[in-house]
C-alpha positions as protocol buffer text, in pm:
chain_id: "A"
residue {
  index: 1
  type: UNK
  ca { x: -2140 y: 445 z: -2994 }
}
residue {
  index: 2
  type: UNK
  ca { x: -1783 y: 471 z: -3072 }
}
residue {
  index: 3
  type: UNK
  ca { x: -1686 y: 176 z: -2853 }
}
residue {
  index: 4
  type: UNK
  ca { x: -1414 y: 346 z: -2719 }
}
residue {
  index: 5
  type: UNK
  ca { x: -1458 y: 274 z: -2339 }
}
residue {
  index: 6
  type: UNK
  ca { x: -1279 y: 58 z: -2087 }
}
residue {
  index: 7
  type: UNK
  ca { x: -1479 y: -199 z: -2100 }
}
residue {
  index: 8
  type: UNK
  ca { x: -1500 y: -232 z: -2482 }
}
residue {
  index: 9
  type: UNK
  ca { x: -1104 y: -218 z: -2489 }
}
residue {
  index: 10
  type: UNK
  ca { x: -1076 y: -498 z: -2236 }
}
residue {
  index: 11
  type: UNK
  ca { x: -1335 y: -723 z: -2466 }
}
residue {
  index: 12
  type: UNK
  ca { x: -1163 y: -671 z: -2725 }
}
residue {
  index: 13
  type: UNK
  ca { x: -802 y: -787 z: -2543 }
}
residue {
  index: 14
  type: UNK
  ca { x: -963 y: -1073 z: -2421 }
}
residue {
  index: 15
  type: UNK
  ca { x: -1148 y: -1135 z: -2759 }
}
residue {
  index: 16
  type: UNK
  ca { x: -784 y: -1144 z: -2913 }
}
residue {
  index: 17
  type: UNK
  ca { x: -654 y: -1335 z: -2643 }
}
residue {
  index: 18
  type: UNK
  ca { x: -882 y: -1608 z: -2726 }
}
residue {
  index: 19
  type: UNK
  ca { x: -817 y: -1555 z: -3109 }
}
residue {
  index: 20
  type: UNK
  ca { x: -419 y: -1597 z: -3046 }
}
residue {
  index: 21
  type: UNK
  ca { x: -501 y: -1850 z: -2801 }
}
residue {
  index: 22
  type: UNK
  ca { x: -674 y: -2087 z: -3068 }
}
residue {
  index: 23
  type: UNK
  ca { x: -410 y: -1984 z: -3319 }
}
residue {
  index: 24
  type: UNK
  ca { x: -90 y: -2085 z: -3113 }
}
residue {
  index: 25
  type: UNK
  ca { x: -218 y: -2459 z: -3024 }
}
residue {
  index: 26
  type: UNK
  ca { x: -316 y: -2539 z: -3347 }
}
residue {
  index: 27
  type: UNK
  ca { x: 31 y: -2414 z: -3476 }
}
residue {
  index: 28
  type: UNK
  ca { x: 224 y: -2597 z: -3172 }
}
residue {
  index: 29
  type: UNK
  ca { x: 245 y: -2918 z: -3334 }
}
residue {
  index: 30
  type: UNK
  ca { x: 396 y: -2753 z: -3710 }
}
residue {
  index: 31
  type: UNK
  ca { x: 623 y: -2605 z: -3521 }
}
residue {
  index: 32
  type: UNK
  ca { x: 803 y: -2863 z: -3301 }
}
residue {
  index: 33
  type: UNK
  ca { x: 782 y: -3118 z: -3523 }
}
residue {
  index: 34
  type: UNK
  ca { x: 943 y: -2909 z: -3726 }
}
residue {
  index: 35
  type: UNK
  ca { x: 738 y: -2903 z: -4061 }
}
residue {
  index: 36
  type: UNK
  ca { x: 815 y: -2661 z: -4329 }
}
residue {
  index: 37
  type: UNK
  ca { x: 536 y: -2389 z: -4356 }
}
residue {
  index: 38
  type: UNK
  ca { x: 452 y: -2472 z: -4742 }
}
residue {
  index: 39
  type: UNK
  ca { x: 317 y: -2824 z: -4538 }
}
residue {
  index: 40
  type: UNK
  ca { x: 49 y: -2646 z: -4356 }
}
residue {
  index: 41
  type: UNK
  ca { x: -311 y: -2570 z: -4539 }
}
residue {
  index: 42
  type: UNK
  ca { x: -298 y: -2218 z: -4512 }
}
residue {
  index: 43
  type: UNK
  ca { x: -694 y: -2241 z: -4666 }
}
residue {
  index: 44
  type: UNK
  ca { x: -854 y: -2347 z: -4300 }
}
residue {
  index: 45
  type: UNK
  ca { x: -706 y: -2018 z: -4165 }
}
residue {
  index: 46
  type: UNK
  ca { x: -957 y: -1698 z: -4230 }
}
residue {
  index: 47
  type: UNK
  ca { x: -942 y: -1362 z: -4178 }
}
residue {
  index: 48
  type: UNK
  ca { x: -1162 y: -1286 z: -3903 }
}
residue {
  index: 49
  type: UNK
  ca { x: -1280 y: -928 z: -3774 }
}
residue {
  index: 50
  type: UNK
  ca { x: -1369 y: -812 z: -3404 }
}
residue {
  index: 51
  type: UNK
  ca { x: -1748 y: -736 z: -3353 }
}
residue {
  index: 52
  type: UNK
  ca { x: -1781 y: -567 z: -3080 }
}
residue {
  index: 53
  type: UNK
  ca { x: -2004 y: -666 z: -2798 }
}
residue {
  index: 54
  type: UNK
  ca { x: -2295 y: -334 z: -2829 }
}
residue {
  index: 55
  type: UNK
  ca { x: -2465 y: -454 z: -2506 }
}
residue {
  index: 56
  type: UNK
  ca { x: -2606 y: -69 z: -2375 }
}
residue {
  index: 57
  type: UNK
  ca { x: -2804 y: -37 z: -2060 }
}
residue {
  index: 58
  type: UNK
  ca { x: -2809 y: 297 z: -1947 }
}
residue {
  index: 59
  type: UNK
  ca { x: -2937 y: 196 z: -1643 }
}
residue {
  index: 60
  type: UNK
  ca { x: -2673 y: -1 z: -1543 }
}
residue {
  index: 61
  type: UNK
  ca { x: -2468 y: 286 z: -1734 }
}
residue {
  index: 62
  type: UNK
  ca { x: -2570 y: 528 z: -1494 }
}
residue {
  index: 63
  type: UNK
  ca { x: -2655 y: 375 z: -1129 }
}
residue {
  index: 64
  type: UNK
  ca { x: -2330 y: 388 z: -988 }
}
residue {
  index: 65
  type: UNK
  ca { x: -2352 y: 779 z: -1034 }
}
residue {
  index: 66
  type: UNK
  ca { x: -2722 y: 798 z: -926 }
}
residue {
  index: 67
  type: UNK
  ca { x: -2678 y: 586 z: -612 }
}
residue {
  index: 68
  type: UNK
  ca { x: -2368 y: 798 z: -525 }
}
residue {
  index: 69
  type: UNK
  ca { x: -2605 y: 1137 z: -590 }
}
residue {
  index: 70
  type: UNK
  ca { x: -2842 y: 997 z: -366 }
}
residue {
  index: 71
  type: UNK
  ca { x: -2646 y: 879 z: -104 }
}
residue {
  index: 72
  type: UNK
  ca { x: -2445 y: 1247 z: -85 }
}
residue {
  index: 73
  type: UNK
  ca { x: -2780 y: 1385 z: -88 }
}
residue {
  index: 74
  type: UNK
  ca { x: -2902 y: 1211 z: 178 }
}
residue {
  index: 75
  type: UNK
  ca { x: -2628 y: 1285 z: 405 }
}
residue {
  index: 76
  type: UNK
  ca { x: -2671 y: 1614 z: 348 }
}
residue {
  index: 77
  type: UNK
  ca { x: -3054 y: 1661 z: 454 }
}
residue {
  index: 78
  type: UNK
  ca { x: -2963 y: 1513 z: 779 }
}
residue {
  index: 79
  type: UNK
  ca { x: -2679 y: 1703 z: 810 }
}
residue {
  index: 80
  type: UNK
  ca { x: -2910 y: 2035 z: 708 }
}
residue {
  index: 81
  type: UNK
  ca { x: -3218 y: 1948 z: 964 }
}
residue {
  index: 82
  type: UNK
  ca { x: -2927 y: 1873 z: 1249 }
}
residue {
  index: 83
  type: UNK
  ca { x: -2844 y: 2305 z: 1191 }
}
């Protein structure tokens, strides 16, 4: 999977939320206190890389469209046996 679906876009936003998050309070006290940057240890800071979350159930994929097929199909017997 490509990972290219809603809900993979809005983990990864919330994913990077977090990451700026964590990134923004430790830097809060450099930064009004004022300290020059070649004061902070740049060495505790890593790169880090999304993984995405590759959670797949096509069942819970694909219920909302089978309970929606079922439910028109329904209605329509009873409609058909009312003729």
């Amino acid at each position: 999977m490509a990972s290219t679906n809603m809900i993979a876009h809005l983990d990864f936003i919330e994913t990077l939320t977090k990451f700026h998050e964590k990134l923004r309070v430790a830097f809060y006290s450099d930064v009004f206190d004022k300290r020059p940057a070649d004061s902070i240890d740049w060495g505790q800071y890593d790169v880090k890389f999304y993984e995405p979350n590759t959670n797949f159930n096509l069942f819970k994929t694909l219920s909302p469209t089978l309970l929606i097929t079922i439910l028109i199909g329904l209605v329509a017997i009873i409609k058909l046996k009312r003729l």
